[in-house]
N, CA and C of each residue as an Amber inpcrd file, in Angstrom:
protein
   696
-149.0880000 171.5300000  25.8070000-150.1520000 171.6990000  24.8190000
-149.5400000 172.0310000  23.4750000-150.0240000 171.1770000  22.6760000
-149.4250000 171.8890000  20.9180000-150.1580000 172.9360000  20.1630000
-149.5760000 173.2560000  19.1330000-150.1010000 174.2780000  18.5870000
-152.0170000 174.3010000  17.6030000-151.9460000 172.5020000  17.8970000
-153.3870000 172.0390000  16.7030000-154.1230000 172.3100000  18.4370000
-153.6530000 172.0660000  19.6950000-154.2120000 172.0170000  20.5020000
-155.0930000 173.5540000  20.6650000-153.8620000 174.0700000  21.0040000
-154.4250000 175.4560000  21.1650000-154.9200000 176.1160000  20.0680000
-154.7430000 176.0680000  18.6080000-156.0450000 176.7660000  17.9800000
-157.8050000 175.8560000  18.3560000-157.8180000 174.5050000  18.8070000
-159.2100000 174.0500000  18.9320000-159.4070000 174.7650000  19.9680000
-158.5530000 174.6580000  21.0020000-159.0510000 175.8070000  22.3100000
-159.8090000 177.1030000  21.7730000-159.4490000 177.8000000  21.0760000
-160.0430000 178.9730000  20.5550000-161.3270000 178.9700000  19.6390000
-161.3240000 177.3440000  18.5500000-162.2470000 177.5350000  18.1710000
-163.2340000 176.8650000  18.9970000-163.0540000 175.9850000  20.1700000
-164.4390000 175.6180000  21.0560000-164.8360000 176.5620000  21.8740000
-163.4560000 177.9800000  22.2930000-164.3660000 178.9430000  23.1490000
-165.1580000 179.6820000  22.1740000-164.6900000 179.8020000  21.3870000
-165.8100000 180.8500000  20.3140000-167.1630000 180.2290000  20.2590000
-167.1350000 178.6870000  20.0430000-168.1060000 177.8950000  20.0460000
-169.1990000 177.9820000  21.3290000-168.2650000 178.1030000  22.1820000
-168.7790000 178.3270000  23.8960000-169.7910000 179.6850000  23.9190000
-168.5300000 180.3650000  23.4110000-169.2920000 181.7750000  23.6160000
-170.4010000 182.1960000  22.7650000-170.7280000 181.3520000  22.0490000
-172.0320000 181.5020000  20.7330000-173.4340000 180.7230000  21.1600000
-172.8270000 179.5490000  22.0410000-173.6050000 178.8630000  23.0480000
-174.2440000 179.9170000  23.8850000-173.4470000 180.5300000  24.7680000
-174.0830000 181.2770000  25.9710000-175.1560000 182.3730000  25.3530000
-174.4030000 183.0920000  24.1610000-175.2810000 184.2590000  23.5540000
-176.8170000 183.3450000  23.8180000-176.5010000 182.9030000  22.3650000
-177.8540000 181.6530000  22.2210000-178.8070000 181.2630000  23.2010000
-178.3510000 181.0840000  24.5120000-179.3030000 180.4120000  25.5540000
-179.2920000 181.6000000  26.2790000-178.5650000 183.0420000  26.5170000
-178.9800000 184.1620000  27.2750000-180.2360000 185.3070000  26.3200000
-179.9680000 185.0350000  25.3560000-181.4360000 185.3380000  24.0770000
-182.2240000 184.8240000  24.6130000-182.3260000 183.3980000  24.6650000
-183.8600000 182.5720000  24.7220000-183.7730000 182.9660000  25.9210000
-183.2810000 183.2700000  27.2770000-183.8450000 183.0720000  28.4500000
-184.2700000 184.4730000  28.4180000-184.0740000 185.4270000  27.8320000
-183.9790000 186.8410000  27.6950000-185.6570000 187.3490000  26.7600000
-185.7310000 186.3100000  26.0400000-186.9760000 186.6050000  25.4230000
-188.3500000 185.9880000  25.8440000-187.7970000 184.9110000  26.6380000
-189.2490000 184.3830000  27.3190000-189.1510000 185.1970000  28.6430000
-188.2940000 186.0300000  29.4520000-188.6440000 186.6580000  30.1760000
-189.2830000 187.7070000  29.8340000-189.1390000 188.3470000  28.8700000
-189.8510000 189.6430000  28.4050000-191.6150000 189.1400000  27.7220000
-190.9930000 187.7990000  27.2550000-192.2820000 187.1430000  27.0050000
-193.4250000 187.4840000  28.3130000-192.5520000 187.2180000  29.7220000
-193.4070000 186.7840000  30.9910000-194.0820000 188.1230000  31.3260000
-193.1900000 189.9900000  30.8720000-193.6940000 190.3690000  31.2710000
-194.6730000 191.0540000  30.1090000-194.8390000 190.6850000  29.3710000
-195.6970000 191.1870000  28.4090000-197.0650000 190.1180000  28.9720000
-196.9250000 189.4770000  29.0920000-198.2730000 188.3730000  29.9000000
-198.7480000 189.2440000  31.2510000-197.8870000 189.4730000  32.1010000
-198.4350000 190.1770000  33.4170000-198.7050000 191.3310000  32.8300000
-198.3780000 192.3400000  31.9170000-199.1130000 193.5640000  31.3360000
-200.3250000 193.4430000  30.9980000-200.2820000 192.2540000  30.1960000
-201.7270000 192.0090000  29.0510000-203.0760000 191.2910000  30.2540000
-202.2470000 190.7040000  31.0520000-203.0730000 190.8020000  32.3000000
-203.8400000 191.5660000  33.1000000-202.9830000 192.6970000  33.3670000
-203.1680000 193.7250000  34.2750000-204.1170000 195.0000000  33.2130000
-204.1720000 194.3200000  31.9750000-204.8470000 195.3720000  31.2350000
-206.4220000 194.7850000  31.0850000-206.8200000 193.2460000  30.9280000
-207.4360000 192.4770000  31.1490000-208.3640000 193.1660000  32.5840000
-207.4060000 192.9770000  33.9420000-208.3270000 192.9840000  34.6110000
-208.4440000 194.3330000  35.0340000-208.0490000 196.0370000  34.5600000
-208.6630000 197.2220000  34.2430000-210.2330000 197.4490000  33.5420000
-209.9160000 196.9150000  32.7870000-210.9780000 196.5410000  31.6110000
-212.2490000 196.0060000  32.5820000-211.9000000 194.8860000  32.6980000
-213.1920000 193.8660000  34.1210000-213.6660000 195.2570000  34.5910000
-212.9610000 195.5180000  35.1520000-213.5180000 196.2410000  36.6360000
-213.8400000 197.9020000  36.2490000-213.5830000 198.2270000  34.8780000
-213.4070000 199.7510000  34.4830000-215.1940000 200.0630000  34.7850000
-216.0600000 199.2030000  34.7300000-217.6430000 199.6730000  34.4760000
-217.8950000 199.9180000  35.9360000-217.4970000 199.3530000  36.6860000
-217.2850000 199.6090000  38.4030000-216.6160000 200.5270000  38.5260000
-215.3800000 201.0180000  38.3090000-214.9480000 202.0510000  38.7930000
-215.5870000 203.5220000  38.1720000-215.9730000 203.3220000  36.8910000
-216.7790000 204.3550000  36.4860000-218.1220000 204.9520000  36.9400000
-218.5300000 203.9390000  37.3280000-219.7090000 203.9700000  38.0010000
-219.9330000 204.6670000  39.2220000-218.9200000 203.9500000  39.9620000
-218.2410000 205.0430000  41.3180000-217.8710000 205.9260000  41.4140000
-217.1260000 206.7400000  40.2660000-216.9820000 208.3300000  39.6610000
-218.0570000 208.8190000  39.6090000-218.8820000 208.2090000  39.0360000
-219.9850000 209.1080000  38.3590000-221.2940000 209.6420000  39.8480000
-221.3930000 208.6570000  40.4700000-221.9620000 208.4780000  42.0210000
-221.5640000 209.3600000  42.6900000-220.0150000 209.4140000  42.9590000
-219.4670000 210.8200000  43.7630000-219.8860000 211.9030000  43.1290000
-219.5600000 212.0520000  41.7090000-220.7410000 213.5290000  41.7760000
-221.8000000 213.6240000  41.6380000-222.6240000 212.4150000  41.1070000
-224.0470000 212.9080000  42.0040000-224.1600000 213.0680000  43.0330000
-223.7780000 212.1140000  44.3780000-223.7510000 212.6820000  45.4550000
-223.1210000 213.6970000  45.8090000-221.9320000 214.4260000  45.6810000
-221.8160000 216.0300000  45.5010000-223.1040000 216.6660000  45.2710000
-223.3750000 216.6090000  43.6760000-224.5390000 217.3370000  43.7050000
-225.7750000 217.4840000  44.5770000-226.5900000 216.2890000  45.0000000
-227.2880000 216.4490000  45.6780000-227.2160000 216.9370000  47.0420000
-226.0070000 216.7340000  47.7780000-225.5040000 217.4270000  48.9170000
-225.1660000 219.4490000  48.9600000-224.9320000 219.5190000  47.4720000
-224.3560000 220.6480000  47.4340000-223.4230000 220.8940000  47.3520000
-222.1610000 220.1140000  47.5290000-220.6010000 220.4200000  47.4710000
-220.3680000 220.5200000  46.7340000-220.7510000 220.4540000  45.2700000
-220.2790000 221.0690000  44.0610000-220.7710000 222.3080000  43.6120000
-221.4610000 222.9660000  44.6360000-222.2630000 224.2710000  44.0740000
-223.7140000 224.2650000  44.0410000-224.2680000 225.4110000  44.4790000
-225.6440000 225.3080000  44.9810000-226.8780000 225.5950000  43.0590000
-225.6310000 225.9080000  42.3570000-226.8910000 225.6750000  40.5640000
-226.7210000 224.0640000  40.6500000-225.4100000 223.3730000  41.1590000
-225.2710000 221.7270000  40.3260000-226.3550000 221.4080000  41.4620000
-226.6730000 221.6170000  42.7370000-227.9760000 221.0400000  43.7230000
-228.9570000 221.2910000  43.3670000-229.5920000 222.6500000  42.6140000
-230.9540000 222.7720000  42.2170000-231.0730000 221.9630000  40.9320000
-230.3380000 221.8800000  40.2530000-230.3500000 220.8340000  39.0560000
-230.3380000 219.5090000  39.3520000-229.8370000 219.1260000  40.3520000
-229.9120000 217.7900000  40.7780000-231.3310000 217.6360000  41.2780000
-231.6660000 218.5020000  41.8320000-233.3250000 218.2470000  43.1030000
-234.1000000 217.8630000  41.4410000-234.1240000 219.4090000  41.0470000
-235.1250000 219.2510000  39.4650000-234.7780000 217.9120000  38.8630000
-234.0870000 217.4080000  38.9080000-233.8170000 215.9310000  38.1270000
-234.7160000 215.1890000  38.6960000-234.5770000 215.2630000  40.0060000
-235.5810000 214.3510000  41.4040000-236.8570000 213.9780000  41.0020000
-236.9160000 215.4310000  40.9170000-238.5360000 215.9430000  40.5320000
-238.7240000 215.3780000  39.0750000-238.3100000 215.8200000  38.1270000
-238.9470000 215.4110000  36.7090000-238.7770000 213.9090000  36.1300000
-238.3690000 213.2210000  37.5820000-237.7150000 211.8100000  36.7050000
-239.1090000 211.2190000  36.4260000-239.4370000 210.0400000  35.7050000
-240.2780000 208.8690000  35.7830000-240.7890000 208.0880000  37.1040000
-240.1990000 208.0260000  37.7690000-239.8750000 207.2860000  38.6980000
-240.8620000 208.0500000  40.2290000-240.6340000 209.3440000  40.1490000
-240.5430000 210.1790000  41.3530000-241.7970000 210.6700000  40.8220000
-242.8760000 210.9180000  39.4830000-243.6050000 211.4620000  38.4590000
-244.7690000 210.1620000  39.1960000-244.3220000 209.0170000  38.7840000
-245.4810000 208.2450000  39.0030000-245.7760000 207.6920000  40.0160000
-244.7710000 207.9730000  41.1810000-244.9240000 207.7360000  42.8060000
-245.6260000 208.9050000  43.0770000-245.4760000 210.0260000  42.7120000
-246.7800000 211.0160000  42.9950000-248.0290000 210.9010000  42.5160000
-248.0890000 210.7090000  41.1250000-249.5870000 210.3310000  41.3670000
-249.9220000 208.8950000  41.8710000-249.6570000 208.3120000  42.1170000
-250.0970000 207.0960000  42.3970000-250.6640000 207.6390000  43.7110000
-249.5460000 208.0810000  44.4570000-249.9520000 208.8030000  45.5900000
-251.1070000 209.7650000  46.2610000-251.5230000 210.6160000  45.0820000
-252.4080000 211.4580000  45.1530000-253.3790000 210.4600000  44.2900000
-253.4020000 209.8230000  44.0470000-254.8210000 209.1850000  43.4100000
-255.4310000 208.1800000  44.6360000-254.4970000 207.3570000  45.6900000
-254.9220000 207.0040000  46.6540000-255.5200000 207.6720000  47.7400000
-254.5430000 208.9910000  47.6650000-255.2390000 209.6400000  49.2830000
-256.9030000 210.4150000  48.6880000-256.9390000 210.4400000  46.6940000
-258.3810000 211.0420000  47.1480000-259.1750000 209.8530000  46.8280000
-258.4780000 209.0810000  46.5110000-259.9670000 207.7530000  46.6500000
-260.0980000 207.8280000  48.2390000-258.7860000 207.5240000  48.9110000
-259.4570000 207.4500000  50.6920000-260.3540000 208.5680000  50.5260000
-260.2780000 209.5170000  50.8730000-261.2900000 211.1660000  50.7900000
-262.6410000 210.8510000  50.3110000-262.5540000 209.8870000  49.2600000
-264.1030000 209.9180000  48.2250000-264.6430000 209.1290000  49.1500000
-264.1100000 208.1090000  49.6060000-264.7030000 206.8660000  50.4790000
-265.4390000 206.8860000  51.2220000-264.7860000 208.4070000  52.2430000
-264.9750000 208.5040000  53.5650000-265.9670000 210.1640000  53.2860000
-266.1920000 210.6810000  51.7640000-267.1080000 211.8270000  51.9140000
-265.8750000 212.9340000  52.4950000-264.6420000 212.9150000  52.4110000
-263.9240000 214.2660000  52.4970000-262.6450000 214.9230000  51.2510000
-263.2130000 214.6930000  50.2040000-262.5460000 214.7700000  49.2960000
-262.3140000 216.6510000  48.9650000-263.4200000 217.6890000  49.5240000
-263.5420000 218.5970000  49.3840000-263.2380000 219.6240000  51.0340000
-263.1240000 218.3890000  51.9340000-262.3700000 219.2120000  52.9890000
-260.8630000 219.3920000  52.9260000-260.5720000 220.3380000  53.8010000
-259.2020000 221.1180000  54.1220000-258.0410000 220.0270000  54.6650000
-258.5930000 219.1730000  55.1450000-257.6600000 217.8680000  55.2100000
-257.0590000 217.3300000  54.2640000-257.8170000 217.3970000  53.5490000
-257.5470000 216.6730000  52.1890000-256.8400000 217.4740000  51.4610000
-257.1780000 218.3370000  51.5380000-256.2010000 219.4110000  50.8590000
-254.8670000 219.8380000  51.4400000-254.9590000 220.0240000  52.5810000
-253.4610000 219.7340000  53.1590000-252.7940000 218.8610000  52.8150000
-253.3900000 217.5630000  52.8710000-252.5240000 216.1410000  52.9300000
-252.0910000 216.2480000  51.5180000-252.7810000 216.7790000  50.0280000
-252.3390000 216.6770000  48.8800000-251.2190000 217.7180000  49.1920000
-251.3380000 218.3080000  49.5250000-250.1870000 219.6940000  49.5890000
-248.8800000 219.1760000  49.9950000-248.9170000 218.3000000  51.4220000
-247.8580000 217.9430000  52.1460000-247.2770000 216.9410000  51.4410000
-247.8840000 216.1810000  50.7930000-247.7510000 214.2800000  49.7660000
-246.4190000 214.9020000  49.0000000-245.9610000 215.7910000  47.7240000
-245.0600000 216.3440000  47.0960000-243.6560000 216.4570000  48.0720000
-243.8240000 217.2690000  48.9580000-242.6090000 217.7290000  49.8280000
-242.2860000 216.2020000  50.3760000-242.7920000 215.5510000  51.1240000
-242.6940000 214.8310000  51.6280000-242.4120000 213.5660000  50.6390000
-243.1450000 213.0290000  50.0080000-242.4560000 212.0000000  48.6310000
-240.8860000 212.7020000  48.1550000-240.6280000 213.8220000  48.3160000
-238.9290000 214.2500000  47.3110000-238.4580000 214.2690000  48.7190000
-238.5680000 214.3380000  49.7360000-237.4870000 214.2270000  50.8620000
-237.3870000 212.6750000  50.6520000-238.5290000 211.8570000  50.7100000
-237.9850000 210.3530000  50.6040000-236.8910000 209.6610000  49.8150000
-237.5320000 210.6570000  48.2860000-236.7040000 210.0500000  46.8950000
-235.3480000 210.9100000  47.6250000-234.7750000 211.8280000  47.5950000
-233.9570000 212.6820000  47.8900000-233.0810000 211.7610000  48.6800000
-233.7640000 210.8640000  49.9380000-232.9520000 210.0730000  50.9150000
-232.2220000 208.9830000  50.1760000-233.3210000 208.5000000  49.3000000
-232.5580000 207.5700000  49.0590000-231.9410000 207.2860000  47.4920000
-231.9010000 208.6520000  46.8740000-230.9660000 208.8120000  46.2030000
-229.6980000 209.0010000  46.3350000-229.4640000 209.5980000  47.5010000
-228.3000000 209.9340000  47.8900000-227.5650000 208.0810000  48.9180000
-228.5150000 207.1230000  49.1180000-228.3450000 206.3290000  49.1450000
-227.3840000 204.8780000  48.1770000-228.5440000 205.4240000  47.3330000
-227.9980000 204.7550000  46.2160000-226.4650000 204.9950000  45.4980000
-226.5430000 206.1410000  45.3370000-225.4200000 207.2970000  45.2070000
-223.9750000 206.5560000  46.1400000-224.2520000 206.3910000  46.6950000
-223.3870000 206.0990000  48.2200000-222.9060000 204.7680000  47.9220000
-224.1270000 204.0780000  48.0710000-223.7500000 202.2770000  47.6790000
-222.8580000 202.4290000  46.4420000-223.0200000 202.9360000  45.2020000
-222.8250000 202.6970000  44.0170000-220.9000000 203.3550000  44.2160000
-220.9480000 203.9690000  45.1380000-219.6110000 204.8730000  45.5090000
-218.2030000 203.9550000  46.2560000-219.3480000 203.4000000  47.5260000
-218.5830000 202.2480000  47.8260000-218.1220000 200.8760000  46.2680000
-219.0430000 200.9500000  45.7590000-218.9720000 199.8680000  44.4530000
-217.3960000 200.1110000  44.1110000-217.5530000 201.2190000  43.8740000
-216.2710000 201.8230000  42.7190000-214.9560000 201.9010000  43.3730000
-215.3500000 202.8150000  44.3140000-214.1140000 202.4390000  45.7060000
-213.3620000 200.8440000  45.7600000-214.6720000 199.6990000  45.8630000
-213.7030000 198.5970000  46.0830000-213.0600000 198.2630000  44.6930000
-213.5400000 198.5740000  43.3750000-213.3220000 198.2890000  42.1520000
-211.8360000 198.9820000  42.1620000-211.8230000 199.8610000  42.4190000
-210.4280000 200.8570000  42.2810000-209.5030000 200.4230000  43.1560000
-209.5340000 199.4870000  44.4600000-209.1470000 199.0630000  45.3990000
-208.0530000 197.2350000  44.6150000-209.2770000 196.6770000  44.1550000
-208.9970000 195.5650000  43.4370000-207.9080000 195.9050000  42.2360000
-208.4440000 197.2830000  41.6480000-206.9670000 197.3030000  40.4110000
-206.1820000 197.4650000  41.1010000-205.7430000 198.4590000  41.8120000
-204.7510000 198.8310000  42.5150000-204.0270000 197.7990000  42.9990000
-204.4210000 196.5290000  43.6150000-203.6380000 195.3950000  43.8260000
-203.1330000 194.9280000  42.9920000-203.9270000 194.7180000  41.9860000
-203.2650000 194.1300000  40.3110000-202.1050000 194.6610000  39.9670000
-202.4250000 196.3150000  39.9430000-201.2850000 197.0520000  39.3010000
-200.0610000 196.4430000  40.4010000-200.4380000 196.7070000  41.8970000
-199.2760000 196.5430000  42.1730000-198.4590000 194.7830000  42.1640000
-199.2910000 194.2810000  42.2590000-198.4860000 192.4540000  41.8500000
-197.9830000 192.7770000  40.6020000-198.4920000 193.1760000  39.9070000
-197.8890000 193.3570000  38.1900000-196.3250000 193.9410000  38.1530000
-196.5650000 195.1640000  38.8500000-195.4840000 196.0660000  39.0960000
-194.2250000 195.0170000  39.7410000-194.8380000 193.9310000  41.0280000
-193.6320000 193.4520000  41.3520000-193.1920000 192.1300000  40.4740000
-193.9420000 191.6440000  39.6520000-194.1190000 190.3420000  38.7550000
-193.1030000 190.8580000  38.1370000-193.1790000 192.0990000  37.6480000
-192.3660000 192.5000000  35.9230000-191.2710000 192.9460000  36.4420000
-190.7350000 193.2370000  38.0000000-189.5590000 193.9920000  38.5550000
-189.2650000 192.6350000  38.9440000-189.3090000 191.6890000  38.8240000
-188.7740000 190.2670000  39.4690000-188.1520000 190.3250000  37.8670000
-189.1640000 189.8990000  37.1520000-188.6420000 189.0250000  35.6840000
-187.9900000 190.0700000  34.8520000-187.4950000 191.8020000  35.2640000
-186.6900000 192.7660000  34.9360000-185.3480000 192.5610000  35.5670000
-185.3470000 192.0380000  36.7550000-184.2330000 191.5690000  37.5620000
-183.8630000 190.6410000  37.0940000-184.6720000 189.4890000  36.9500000
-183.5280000 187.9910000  36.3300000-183.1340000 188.4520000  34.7400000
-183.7080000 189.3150000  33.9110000-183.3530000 189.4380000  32.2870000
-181.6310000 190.5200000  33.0340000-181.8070000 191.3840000  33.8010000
-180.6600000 191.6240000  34.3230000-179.3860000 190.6600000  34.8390000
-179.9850000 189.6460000  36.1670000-178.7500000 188.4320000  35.9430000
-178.4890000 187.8480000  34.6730000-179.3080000 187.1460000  33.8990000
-179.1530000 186.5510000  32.8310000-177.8850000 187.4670000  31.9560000
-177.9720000 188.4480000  32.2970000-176.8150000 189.1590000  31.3800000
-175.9000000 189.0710000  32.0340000-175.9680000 189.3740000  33.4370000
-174.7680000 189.1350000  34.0310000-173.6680000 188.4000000  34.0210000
-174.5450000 186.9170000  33.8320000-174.1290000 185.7720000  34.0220000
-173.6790000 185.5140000  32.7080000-174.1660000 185.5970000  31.5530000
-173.5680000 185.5560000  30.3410000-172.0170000 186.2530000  30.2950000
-172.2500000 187.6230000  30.5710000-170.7280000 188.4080000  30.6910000
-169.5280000 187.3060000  31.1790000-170.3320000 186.9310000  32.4900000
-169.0520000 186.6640000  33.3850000-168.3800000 185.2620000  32.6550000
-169.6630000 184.1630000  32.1470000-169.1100000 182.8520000  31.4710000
-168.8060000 183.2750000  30.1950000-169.0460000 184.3450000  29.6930000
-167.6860000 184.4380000  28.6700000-166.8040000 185.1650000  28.9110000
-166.5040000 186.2170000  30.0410000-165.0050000 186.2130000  30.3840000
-164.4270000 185.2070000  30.8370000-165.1800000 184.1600000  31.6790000
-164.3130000 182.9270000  32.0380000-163.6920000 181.7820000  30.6190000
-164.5440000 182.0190000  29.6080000-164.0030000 181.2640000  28.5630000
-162.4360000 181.9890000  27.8300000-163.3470000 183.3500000  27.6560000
-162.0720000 183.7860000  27.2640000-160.7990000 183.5970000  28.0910000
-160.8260000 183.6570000  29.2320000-159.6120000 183.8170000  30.2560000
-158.9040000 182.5200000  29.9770000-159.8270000 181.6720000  29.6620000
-159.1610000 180.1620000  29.7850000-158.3270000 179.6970000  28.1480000
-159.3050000 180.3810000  27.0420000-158.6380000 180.6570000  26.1370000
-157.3510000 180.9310000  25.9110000-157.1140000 182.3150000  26.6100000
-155.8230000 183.0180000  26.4620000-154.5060000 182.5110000  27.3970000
-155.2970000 181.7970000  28.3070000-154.3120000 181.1680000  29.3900000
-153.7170000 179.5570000  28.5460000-154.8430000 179.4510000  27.7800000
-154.0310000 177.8180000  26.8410000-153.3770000 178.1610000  25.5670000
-153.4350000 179.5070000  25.6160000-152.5590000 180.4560000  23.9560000
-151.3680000 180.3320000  24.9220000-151.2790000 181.1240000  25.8600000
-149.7630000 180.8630000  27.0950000-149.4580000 180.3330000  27.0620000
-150.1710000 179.0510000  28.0270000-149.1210000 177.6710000  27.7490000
-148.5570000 177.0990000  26.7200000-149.2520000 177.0240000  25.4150000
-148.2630000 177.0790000  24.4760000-147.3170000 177.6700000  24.0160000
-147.3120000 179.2590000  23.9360000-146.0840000 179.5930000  24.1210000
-145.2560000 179.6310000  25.0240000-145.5610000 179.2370000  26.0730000
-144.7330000 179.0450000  27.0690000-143.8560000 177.1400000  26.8200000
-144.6910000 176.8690000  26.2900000-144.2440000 175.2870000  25.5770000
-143.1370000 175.6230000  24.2240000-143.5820000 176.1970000  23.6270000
-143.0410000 176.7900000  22.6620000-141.1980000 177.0310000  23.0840000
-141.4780000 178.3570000  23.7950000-140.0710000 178.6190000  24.1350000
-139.1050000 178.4620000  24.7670000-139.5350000 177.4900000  25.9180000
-139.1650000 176.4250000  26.4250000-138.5840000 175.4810000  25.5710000
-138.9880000 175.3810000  24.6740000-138.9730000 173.6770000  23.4990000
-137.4820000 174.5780000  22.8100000-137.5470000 175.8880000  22.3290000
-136.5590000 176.6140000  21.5700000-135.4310000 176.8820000  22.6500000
-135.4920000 177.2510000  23.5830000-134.6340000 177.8020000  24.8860000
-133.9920000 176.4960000  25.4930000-134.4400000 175.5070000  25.5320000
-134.0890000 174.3720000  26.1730000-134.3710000 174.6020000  27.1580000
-135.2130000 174.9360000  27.7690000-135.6460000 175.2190000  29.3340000
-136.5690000 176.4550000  29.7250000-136.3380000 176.3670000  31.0570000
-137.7880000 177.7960000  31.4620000-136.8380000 179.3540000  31.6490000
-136.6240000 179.0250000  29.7750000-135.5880000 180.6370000  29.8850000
-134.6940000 180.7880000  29.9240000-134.0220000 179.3410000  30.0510000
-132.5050000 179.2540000  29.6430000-132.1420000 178.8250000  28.4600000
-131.1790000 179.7000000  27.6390000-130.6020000 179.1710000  26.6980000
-129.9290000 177.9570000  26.0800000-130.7940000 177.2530000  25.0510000
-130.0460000 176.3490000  25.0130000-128.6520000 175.4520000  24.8300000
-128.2680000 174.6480000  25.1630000-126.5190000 173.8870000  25.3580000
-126.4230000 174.4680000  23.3160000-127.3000000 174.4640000  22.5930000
-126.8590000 174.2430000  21.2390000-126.6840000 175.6040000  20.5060000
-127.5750000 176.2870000  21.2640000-127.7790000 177.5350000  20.9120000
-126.5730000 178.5710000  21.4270000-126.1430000 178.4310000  22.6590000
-124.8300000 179.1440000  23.6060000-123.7170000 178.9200000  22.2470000
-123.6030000 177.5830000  21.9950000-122.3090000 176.8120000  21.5150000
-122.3480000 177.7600000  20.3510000-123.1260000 177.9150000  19.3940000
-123.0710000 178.8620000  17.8120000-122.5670000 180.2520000  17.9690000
-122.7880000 180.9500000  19.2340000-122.3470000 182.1080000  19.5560000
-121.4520000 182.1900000  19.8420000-120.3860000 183.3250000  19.6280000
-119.1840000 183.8380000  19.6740000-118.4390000 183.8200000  20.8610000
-117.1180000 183.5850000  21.3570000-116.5980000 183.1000000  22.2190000
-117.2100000 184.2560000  23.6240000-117.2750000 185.7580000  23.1600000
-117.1730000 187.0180000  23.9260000-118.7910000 186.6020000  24.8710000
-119.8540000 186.3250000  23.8620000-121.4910000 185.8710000  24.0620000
-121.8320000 184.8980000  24.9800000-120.8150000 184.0030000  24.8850000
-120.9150000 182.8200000  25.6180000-120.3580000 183.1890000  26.8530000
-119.5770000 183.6150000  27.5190000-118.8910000 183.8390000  27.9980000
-119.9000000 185.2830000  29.2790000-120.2410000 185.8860000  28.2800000
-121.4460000 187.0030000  29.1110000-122.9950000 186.1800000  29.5280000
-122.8720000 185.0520000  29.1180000-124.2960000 184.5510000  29.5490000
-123.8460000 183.2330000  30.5810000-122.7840000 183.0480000  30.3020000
-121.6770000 182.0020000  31.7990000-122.0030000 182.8340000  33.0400000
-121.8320000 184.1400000  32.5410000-121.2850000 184.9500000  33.9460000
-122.2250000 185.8050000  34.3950000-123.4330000 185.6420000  33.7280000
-125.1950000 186.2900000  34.4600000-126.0230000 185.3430000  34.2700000
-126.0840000 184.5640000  34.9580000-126.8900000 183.2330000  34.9310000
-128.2840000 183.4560000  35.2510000-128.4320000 184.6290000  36.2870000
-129.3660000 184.9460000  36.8380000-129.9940000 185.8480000  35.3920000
-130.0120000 185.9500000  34.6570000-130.1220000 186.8500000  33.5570000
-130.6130000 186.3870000  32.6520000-129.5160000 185.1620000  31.9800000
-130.2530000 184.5020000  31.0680000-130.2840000 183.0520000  31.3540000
C-alpha cells in the first residue's frame, strides 16, 4: 500500500464514520419518535375512559355512604339525600294521591286503613329507592372497575412498546460503537502496512538491513551485524 493510499484510507474511514453517526441519529430519532406516539397514545386513551373511571370513584363512595362504611353522619346524609331528591319527592306523592283516590272510590278515605297504608307508603317507597340506589351505585362501580381495568392494559402495552423501542435506541448505539471501532481498526491496520511497506522498502527487507546501507558503515558495524543476524 502507498502512502496516497493510506491517507484515502483515513479519509474514507472518517467518511465511514460520519456515515454511521448520520444513520444511528435518524434511527435514534424515529425511535424516540415511536415512543412519543405510544405515550401520546396511552394519554389519548386515559382521557377516553377518564369519565368512566371517575364515575366509578365517585359510586364507591356513594355506595360506602349508603351502606355506612364511611361513617354513620356520611349514611344519614346519604338517606336525607334519598329523601329530598326529585325523584323519590314525586314517587311519593304520586303514591299517596293514588292510594286516596282508591279510598275515595271505595268510601274509606277517613278509615284507619287508609291511614295506615299512608303511614306505611313513605318507609316502604325509601327502602325501595334505598335498594336500588345502592344498585345503581354498584352497576356504575363495576363501570369504572372495567374502565380502570382497560387503562391498565394500555399502560401496560405502552410500558412494553416503549421498553422494546428503549432497547433497540440502545442496540442502535451499540452497533454504531462497534462499526466504528471496526473502521477504525482497519484504518490503523492500513497506516501499518504502510509502514511496514515503508521500512521494508528502506531496510531492504522484513528488518534486515540493507546490502547498501551495511556497505556505508564502518568496517567494526558491519562486522557486528555479520555476527547477530538474529538481531538485525
Amino acid at each position: 500500500m502507498g502512502l496516497f493510499s493510506a491517507i484515502a484510507g483515513v479519509f474514507a474511514g472518517n467518511s465511514q464514520k460520519k456515515a454511521v453517526d448520520k444513520a444511528a441519529a435518524a434511527q435514534t430519532a424515529a425511535l424516540n419518535r415511536g415512543i412519543d406516539i405510544q405515550n401520546q397514545q396511552y394519554e389519548t386513551t386515559r382521557a377516553d375512559y377518564m369519565p368512566y373511571t371517575q364515575a366509578g370513584t365517585q359510586a364507591i363512595g356513594g355506595y360506602g355512604n349508603l351502606l355506612g362504611t364511611n361513617g354513620a353522619d356520611a349514611q344519614s346524609t346519604a338517606i336525607d339525600g334519598l329523601k329530598g331528591s326529585a325523584f323519590y319527592q314525586q314517587s311519593l306523592d304520586d303514591a299517596n294521591e293514588n292510594l286516596l283516590q282508591t279510598a275515595s272510590a271505595t268510601g274509606g278515605v277517613r278509615g284507619g286503613n287508609t291511614a295506615g297504608a299512608v303511614g306505611q307508603l313513605s318507609p316502604a317507597l325509601l327502602a325501595a329507592y334505598y335498594q336500588q340506589a345502592l344498585s345503581g351505585y354498584g352497576n356504575l362501580a363495576q363501570l369504572g372497575l372495567g374502565a380502570t381495568g382497560s387503562v391498565a392494559n394500555a399502560g401496560l402495552a405502552n410500558a412494553n412498546a416503549a421498553t422494546g423501542l428503549t432497547t433497540e435506541i440502545g442496540d442502535t448505539a451499540a452497533r454504531k460503537y462497534i462499526t466504528k471501532g471496526g473502521i477504525n481498526a482497519a484504518t490503523i491496520n492500513n497506516i501499518g502496512g504502510f509502514l511496514d511497506q515503508a521500512a521494508s522498502s528502506f531496510m531492504g527487507g522484513f528488518g534486515m538491513p540493507s546490502s547498501a546501507l551495511v556497505a556505508g558503515l564502518n568496517p567494526a558495524a558491519q562486522q557486528t551485524i555479520k555476527a547477530n543476524p538474529g538481531i538485525f
